[in-house]
mmCIF file of the N, C-alpha and C atoms, coordinates in Angstrom:
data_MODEL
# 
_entry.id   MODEL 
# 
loop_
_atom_site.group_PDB 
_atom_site.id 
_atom_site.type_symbol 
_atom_site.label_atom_id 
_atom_site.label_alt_id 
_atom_site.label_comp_id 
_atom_site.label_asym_id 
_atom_site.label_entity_id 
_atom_site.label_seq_id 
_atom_site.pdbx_PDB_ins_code 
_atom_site.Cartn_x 
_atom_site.Cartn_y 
_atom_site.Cartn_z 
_atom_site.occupancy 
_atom_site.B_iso_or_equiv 
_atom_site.pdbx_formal_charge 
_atom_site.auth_seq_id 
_atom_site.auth_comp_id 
_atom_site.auth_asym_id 
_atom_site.auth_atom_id 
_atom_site.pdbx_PDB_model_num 
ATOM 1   N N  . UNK A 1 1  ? 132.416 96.243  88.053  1.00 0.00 ? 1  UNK A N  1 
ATOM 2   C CA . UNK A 1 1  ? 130.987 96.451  87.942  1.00 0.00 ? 1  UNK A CA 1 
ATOM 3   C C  . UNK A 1 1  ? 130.670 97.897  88.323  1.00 0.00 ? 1  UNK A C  1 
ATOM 4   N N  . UNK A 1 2  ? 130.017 98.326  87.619  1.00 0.00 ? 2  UNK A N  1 
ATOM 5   C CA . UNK A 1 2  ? 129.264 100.106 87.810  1.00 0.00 ? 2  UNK A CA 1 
ATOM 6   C C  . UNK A 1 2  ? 128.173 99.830  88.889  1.00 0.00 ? 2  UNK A C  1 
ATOM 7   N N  . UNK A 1 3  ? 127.936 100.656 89.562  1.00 0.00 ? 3  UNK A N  1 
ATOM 8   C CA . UNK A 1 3  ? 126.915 101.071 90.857  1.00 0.00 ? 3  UNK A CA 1 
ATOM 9   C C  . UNK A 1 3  ? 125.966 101.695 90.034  1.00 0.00 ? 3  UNK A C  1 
ATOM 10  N N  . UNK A 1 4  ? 125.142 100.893 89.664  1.00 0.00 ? 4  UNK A N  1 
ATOM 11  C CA . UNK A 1 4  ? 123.929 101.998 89.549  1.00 0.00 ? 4  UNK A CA 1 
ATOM 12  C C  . UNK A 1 4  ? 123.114 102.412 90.643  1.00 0.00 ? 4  UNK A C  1 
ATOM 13  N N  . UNK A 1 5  ? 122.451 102.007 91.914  1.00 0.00 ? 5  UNK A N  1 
ATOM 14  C CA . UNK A 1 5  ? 122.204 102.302 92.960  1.00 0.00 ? 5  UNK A CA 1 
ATOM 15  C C  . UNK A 1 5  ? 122.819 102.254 93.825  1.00 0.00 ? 5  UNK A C  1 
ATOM 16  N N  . UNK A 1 6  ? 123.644 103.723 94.535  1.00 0.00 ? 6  UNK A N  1 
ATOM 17  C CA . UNK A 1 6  ? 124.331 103.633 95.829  1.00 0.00 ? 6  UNK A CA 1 
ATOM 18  C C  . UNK A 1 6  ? 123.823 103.271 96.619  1.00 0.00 ? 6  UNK A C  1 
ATOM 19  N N  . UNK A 1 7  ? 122.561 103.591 97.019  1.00 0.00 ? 7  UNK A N  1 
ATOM 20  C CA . UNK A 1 7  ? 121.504 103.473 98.339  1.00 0.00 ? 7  UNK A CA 1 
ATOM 21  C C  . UNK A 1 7  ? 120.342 102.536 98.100  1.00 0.00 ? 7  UNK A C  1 
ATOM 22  N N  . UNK A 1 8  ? 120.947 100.733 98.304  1.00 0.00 ? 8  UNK A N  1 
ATOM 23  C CA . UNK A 1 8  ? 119.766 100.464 98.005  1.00 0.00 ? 8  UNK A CA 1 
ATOM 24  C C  . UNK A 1 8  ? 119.168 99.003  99.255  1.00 0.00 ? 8  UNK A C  1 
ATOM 25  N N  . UNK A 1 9  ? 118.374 98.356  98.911  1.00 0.00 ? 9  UNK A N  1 
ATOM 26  C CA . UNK A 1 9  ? 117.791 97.624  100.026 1.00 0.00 ? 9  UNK A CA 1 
ATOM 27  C C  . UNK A 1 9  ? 117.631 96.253  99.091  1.00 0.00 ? 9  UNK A C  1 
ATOM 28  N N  . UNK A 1 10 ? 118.033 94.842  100.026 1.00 0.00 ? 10 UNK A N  1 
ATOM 29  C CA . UNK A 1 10 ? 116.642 93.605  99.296  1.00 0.00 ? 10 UNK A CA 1 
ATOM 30  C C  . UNK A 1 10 ? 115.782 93.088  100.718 1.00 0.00 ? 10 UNK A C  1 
ATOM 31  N N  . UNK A 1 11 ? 114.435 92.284  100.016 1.00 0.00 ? 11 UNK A N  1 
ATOM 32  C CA . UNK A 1 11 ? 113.972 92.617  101.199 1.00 0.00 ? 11 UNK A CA 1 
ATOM 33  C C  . UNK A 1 11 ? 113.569 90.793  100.810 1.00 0.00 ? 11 UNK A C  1 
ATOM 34  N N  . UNK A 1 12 ? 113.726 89.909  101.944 1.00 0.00 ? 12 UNK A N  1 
ATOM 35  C CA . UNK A 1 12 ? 113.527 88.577  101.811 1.00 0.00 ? 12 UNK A CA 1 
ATOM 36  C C  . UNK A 1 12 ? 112.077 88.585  102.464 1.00 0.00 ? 12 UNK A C  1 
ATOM 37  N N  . UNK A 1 13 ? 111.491 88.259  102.125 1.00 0.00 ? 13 UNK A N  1 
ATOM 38  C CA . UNK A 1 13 ? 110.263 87.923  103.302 1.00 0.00 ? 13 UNK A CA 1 
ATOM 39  C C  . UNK A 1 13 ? 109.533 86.524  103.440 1.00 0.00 ? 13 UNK A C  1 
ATOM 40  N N  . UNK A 1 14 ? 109.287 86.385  104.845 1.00 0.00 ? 14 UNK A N  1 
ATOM 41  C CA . UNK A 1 14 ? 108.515 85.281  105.264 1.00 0.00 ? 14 UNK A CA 1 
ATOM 42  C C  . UNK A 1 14 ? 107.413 85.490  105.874 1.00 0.00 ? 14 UNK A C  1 
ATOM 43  N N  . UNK A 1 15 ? 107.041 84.655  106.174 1.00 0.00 ? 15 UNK A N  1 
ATOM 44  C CA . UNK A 1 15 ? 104.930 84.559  107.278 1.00 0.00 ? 15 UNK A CA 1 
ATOM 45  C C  . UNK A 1 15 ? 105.498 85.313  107.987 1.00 0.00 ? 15 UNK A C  1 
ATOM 46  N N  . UNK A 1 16 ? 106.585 84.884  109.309 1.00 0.00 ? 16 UNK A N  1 
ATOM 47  C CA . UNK A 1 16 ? 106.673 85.629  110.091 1.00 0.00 ? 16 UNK A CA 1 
ATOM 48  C C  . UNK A 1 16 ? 108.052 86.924  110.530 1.00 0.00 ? 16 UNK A C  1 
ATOM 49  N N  . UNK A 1 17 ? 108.893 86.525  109.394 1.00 0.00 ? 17 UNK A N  1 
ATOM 50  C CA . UNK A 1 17 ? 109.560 87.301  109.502 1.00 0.00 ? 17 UNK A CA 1 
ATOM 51  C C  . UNK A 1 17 ? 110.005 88.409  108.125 1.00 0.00 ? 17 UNK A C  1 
ATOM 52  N N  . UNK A 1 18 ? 110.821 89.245  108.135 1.00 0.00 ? 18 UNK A N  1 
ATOM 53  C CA . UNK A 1 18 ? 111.513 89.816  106.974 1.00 0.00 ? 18 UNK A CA 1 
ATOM 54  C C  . UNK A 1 18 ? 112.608 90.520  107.304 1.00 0.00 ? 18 UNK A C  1 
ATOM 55  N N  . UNK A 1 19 ? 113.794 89.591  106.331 1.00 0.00 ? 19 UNK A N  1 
ATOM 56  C CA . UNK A 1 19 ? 115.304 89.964  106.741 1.00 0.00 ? 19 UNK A CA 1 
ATOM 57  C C  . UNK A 1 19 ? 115.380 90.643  105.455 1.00 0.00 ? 19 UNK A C  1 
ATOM 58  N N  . UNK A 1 20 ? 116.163 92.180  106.237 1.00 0.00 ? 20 UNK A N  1 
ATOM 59  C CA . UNK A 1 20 ? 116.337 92.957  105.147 1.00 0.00 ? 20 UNK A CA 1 
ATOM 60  C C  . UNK A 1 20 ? 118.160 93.241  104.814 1.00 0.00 ? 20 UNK A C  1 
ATOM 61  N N  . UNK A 1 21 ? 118.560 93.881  104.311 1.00 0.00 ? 21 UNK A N  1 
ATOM 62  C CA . UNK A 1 21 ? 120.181 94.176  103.854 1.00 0.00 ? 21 UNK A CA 1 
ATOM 63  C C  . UNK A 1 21 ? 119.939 95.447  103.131 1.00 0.00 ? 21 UNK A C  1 
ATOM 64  N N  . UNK A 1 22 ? 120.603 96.436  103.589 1.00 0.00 ? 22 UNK A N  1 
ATOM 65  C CA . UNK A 1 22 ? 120.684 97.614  103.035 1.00 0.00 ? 22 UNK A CA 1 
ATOM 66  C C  . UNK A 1 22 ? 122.039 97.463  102.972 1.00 0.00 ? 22 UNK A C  1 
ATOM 67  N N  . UNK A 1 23 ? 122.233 97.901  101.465 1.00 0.00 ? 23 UNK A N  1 
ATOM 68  C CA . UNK A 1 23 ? 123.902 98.596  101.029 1.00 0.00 ? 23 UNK A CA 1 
ATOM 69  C C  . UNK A 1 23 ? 124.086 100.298 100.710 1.00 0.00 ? 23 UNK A C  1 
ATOM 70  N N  . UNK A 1 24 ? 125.040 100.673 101.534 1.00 0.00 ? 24 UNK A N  1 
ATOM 71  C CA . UNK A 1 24 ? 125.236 102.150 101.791 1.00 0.00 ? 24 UNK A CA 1 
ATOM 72  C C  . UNK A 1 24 ? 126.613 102.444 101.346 1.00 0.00 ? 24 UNK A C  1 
ATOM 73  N N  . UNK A 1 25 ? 126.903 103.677 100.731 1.00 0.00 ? 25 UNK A N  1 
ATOM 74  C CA . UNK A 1 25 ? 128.287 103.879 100.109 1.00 0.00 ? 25 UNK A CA 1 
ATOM 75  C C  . UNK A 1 25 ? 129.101 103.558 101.822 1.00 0.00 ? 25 UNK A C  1 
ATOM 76  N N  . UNK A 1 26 ? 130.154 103.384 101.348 1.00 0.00 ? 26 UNK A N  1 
ATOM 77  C CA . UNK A 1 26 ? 131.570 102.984 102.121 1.00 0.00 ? 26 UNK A CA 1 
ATOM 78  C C  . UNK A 1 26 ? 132.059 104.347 102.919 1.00 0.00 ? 26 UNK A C  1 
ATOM 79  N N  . UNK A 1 27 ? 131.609 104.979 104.291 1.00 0.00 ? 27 UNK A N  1 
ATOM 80  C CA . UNK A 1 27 ? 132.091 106.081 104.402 1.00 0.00 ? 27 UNK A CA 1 
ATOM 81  C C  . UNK A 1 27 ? 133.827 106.270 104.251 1.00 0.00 ? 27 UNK A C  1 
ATOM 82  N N  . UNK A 1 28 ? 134.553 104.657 104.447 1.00 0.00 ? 28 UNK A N  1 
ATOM 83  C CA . UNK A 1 28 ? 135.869 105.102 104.288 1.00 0.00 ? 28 UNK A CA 1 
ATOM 84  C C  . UNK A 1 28 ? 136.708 105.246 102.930 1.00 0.00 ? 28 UNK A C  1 
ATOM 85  N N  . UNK A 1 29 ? 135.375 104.809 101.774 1.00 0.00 ? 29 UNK A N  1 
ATOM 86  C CA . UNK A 1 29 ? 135.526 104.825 100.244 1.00 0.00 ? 29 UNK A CA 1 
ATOM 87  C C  . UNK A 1 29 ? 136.784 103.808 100.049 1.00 0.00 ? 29 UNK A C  1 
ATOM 88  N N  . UNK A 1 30 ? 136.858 103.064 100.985 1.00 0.00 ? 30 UNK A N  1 
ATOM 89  C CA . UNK A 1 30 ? 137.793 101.809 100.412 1.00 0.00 ? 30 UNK A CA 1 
ATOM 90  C C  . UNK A 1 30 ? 137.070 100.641 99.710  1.00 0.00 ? 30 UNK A C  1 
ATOM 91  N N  . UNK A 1 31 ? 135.517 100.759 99.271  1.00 0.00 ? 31 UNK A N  1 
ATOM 92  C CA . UNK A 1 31 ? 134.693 99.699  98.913  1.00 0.00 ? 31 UNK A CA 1 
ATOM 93  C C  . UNK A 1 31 ? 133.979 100.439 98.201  1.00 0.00 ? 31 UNK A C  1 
ATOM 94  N N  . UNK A 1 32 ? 134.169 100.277 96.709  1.00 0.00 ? 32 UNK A N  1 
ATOM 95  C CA . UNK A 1 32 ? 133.310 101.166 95.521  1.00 0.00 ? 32 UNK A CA 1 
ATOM 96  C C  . UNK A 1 32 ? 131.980 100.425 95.809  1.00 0.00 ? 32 UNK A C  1 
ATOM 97  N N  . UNK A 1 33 ? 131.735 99.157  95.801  1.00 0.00 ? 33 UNK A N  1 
ATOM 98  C CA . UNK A 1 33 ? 130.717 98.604  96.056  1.00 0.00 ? 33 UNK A CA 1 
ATOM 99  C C  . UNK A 1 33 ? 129.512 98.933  97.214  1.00 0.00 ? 33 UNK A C  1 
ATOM 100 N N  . UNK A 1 34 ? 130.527 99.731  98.255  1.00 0.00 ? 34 UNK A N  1 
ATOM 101 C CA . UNK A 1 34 ? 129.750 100.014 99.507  1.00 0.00 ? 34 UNK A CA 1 
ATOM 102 C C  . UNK A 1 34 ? 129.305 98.637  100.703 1.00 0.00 ? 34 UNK A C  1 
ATOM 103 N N  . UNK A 1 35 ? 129.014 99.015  101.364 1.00 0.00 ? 35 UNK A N  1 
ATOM 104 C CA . UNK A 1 35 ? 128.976 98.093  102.815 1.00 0.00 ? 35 UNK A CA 1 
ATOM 105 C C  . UNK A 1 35 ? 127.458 97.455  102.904 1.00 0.00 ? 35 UNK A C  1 
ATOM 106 N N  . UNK A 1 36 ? 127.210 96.293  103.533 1.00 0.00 ? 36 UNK A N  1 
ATOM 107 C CA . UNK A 1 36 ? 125.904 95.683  103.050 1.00 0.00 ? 36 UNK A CA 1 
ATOM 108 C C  . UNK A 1 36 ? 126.083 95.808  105.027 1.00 0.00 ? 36 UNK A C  1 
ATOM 109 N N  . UNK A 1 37 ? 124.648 96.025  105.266 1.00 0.00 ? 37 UNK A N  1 
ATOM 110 C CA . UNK A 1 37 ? 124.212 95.663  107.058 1.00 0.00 ? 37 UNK A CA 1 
ATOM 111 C C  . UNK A 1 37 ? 122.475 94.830  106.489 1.00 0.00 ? 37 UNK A C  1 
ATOM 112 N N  . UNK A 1 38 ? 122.821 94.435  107.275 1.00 0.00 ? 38 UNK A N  1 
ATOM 113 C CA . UNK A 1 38 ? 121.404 92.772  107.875 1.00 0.00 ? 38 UNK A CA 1 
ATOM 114 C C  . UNK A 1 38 ? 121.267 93.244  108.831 1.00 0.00 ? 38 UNK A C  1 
ATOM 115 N N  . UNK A 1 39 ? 119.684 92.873  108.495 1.00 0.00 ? 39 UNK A N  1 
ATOM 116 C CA . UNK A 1 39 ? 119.026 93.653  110.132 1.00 0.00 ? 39 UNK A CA 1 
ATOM 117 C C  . UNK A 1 39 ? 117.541 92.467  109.901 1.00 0.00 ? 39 UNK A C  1 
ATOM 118 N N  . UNK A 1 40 ? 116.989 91.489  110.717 1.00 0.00 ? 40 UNK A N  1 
ATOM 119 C CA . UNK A 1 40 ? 115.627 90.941  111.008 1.00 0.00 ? 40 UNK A CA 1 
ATOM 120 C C  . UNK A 1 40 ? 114.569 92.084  111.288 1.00 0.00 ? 40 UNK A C  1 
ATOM 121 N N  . UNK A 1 41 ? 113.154 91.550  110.819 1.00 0.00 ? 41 UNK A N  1 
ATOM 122 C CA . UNK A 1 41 ? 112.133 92.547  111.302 1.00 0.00 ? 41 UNK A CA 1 
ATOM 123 C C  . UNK A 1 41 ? 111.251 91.517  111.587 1.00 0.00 ? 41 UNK A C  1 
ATOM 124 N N  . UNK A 1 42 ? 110.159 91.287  112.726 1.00 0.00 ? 42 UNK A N  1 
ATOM 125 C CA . UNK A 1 42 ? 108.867 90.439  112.517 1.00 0.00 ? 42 UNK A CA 1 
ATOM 126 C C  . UNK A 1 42 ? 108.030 91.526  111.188 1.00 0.00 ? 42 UNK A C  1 
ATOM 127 N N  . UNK A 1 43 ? 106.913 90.645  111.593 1.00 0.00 ? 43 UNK A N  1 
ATOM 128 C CA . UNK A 1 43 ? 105.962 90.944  110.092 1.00 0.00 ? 43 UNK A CA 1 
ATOM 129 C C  . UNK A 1 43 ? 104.380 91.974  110.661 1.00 0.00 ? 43 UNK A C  1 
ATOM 130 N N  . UNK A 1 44 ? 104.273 92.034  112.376 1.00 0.00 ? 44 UNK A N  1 
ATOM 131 C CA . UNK A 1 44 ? 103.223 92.956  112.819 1.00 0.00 ? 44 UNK A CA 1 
ATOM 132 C C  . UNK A 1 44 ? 103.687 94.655  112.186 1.00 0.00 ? 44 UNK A C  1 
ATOM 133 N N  . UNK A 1 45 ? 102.338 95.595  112.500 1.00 0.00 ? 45 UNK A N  1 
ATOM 134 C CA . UNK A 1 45 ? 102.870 96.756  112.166 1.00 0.00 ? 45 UNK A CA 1 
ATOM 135 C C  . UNK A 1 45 ? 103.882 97.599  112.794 1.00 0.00 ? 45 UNK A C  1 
ATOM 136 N N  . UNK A 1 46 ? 103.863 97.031  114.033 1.00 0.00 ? 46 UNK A N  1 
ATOM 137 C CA . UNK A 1 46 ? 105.160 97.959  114.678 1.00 0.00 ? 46 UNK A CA 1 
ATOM 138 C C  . UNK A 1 46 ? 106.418 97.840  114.041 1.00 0.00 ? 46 UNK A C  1 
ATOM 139 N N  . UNK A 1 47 ? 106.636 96.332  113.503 1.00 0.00 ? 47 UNK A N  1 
ATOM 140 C CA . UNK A 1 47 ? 107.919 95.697  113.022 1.00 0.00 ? 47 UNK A CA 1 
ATOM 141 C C  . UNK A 1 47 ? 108.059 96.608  112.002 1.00 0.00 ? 47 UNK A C  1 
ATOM 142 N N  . UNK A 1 48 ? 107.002 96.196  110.815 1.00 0.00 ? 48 UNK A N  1 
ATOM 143 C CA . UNK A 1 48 ? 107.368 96.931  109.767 1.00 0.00 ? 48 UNK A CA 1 
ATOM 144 C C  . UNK A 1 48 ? 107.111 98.518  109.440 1.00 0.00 ? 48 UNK A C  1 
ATOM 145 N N  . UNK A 1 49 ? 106.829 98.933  110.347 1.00 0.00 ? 49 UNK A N  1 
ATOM 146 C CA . UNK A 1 49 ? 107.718 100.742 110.955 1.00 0.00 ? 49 UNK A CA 1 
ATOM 147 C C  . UNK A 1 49 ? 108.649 100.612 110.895 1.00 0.00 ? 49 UNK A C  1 
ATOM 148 N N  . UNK A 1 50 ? 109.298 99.813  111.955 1.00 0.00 ? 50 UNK A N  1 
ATOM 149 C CA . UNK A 1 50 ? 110.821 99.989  112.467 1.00 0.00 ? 50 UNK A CA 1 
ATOM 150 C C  . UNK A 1 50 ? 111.391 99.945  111.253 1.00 0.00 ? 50 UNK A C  1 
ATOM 151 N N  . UNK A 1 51 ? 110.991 98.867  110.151 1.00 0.00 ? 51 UNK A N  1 
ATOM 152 C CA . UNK A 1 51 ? 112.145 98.176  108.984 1.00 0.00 ? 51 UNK A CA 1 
ATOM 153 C C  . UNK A 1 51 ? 111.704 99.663  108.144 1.00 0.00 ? 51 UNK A C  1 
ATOM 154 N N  . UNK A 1 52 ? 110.979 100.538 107.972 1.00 0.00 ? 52 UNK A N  1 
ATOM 155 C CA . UNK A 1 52 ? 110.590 101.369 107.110 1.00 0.00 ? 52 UNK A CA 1 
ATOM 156 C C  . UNK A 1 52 ? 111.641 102.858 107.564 1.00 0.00 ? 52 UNK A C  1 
ATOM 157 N N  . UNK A 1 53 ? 111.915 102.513 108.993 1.00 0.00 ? 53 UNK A N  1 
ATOM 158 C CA . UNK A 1 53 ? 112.548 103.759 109.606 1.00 0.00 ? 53 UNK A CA 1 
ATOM 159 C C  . UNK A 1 53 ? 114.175 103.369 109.850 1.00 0.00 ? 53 UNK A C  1 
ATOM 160 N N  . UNK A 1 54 ? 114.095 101.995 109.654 1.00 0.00 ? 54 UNK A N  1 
ATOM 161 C CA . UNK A 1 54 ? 115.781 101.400 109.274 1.00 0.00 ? 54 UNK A CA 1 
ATOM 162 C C  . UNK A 1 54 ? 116.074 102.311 108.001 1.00 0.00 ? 54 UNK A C  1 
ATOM 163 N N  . UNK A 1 55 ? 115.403 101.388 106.741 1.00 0.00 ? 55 UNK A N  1 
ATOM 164 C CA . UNK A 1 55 ? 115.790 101.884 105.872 1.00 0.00 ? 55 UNK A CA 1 
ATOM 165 C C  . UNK A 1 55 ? 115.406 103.507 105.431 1.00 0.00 ? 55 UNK A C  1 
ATOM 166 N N  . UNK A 1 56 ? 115.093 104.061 105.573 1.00 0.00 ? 56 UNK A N  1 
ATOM 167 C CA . UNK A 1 56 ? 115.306 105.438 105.801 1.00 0.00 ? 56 UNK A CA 1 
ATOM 168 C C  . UNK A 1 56 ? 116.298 106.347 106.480 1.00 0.00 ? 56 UNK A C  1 
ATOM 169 N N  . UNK A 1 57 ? 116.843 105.699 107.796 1.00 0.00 ? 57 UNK A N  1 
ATOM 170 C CA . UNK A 1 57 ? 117.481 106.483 108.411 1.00 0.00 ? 57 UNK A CA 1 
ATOM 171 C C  . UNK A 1 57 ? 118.747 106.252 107.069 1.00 0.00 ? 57 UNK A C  1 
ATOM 172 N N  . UNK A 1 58 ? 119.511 105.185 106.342 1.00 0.00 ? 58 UNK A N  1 
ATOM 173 C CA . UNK A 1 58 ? 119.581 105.255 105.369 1.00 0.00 ? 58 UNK A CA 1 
ATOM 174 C C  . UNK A 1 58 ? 120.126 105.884 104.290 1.00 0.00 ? 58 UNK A C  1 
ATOM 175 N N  . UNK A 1 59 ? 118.702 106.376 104.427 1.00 0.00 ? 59 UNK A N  1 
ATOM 176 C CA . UNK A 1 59 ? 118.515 107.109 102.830 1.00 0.00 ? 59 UNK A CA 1 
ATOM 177 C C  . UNK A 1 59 ? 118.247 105.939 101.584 1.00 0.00 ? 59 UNK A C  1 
ATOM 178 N N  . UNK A 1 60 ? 117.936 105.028 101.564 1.00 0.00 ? 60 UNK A N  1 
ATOM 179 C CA . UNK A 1 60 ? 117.484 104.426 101.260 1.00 0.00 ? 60 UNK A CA 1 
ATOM 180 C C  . UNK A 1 60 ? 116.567 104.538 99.351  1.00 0.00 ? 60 UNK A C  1 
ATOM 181 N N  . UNK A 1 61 ? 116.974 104.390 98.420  1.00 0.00 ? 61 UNK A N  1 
ATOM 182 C CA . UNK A 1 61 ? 116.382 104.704 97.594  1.00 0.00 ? 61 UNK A CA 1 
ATOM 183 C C  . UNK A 1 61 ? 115.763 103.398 96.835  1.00 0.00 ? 61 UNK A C  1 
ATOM 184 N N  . UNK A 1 62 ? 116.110 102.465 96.726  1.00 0.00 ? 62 UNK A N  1 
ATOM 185 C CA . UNK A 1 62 ? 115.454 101.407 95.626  1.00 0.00 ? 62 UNK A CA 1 
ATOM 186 C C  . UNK A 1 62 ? 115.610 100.315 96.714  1.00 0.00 ? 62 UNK A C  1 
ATOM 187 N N  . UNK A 1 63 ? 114.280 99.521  96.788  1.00 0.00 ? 63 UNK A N  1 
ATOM 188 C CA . UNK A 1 63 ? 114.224 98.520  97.215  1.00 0.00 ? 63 UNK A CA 1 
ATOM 189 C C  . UNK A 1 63 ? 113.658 97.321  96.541  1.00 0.00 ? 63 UNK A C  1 
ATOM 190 N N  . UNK A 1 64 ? 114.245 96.266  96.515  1.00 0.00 ? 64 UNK A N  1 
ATOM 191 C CA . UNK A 1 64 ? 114.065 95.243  95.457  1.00 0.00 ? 64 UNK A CA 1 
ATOM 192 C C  . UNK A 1 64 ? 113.052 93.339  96.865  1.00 0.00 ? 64 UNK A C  1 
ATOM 193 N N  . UNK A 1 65 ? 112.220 92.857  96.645  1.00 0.00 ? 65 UNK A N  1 
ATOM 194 C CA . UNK A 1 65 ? 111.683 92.273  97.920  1.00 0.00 ? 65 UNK A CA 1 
ATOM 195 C C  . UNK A 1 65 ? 111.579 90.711  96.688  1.00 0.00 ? 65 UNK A C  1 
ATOM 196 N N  . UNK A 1 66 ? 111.683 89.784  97.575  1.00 0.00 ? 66 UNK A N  1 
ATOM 197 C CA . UNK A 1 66 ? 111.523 88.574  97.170  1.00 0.00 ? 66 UNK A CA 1 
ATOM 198 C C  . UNK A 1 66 ? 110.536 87.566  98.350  1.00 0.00 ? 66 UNK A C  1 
ATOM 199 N N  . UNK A 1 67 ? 109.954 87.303  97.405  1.00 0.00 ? 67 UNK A N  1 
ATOM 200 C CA . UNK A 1 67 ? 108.773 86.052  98.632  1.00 0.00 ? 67 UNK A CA 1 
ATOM 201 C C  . UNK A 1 67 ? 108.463 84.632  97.808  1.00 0.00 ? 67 UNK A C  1 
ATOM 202 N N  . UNK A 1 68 ? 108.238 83.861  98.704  1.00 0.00 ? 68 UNK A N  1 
ATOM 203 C CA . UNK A 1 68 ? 108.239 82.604  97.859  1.00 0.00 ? 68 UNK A CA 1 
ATOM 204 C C  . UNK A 1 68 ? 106.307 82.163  98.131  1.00 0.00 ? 68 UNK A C  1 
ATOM 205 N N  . UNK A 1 69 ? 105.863 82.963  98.716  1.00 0.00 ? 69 UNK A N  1 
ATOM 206 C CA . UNK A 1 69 ? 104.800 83.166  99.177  1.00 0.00 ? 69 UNK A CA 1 
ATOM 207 C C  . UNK A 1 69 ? 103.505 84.223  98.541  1.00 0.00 ? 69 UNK A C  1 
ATOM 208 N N  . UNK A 1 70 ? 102.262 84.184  98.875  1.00 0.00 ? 70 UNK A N  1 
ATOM 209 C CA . UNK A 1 70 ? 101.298 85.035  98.542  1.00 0.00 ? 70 UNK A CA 1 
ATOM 210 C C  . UNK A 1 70 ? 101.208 86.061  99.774  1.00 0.00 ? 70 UNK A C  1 
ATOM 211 N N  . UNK A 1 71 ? 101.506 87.471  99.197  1.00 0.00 ? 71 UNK A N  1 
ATOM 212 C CA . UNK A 1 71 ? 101.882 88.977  100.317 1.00 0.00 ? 71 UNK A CA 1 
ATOM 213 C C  . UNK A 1 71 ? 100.767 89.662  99.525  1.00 0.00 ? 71 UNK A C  1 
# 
């Protein structure tokens, strides 16, 4: 499979929470695919700073979000 986004994010969300997964190239380049990290956020504004300054620190370019809910 081709990488079209090295740097990218999905973002699950709930009422009260949102679990995110950022995939970042492989610094040891043994994984063309790159490395996936999970990280929880609550849903107040401080939370979703933090998840905005997760994925940034990053680099972060395309983020894709799924809700089963009205956001």
């Amino acid at each position: 499979m081709d990488v079209v986004f090295p740097r990218c994010a999905g973002l699950d969300v709930h009422k009260k929470s949102i679990t995110a997964c950022r995939i970042v190239p492989d610094p040891t380049g043994q994984k063309a695919e790159g490395s996936p990290e999970l990280q929880q956020f609550g849903t107040m504004t401080r939370d979703l700073l933090a998840s905005a300054d997760w994925l940034t620190a990053a680099s972060i370019t395309h983020v894709a979000m799924d809700s089963t809910g009205e956001y």
